[in-house]
C-alpha positions in Angstrom: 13.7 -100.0 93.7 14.9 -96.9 95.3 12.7 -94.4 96.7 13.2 -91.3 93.6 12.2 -94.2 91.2 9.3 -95.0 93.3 8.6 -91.3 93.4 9.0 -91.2 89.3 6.8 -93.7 89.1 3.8 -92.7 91.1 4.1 -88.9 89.5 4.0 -90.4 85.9 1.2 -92.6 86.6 -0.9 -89.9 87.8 0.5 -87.4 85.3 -1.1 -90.1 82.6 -4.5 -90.7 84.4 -5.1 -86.4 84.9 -3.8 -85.6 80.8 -5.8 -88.2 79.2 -9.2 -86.6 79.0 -7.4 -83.4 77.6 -5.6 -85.5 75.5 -8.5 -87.3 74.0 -10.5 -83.9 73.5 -7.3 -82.1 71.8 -7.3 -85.0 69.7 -10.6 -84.8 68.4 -12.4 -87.1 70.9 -15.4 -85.2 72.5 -18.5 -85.4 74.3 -20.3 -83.6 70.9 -18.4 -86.6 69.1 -15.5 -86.5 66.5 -14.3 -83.0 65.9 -14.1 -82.0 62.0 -10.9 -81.5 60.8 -9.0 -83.3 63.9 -6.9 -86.0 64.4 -9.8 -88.4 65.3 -11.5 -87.3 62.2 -8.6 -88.8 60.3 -8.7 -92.1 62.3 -12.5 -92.4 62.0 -11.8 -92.1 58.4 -9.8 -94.7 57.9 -10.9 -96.6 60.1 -14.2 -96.7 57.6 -12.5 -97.2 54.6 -11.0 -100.3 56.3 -13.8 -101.9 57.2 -16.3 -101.0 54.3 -17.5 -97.8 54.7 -18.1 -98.3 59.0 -16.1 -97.9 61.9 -16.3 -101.0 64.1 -18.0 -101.4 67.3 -15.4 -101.7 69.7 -12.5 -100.3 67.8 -10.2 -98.1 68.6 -11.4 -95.2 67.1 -15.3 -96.3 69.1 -13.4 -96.8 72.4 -11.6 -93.8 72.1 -14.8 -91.6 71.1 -16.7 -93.6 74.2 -14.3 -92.3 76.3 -14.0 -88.9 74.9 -17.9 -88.5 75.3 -18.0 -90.5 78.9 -15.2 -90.4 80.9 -12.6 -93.1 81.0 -14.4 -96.1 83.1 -11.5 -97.0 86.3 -10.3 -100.1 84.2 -9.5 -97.8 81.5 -7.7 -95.2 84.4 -5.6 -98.1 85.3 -4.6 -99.3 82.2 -3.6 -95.3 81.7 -1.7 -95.4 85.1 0.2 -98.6 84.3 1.4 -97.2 80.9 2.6 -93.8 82.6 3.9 -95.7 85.4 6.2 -97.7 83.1 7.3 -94.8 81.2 8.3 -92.6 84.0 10.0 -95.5 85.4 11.8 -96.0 82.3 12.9 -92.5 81.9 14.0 -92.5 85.5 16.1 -95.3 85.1 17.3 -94.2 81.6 18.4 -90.8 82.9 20.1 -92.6 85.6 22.1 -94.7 83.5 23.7 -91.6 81.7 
């Protein structure tokens, strides 16, 4: 792998790991809990009116809200790193191909 790909890489994996608590709050997810009216809201609803009337422990939409409220825990950062470390290595590779 050459070095700018490297570079690509590391900036999108970082990029991922610093947005995602902004994202998760813009999205509804925060530390008060599910924002009214937000995209979370939606999710939590359905999520409900899947399973009965209650949003399962666990879930997306409870994982997401956890770490909305607590921080993402450092699995969770790395998991957010690999993701944005594959995409910025896929967009670098993809812009390089045209």
């Amino acid at each position: 792998m050459d070095p700018l790909t490297l570079i690509a890489t590391g900036a999108a994996a970082a990029g991922a790991i610093a947005a995602a608590p902004a994202v998760l709050a813009a999205a509804g997810f925060t530390a008060g809990g599910i924002a009214a009216g937000s995209v979370a809201s939606t999710l939590m609803s359905a999520a409900a009116v899947a399973n009965g009337g209650g949003v399962t422990a666990g879930g997306v939409v409870a994982v997401l809200q956890s770490a909305g409220a607590a921080g993402i825990p450092l699995a969770g950062q790395a998991i957010v790193g690999a993701v944005g470390a594959t995409l910025g290595a896929v967009a670098w590779l993809a812009t390089a191909l045209v």
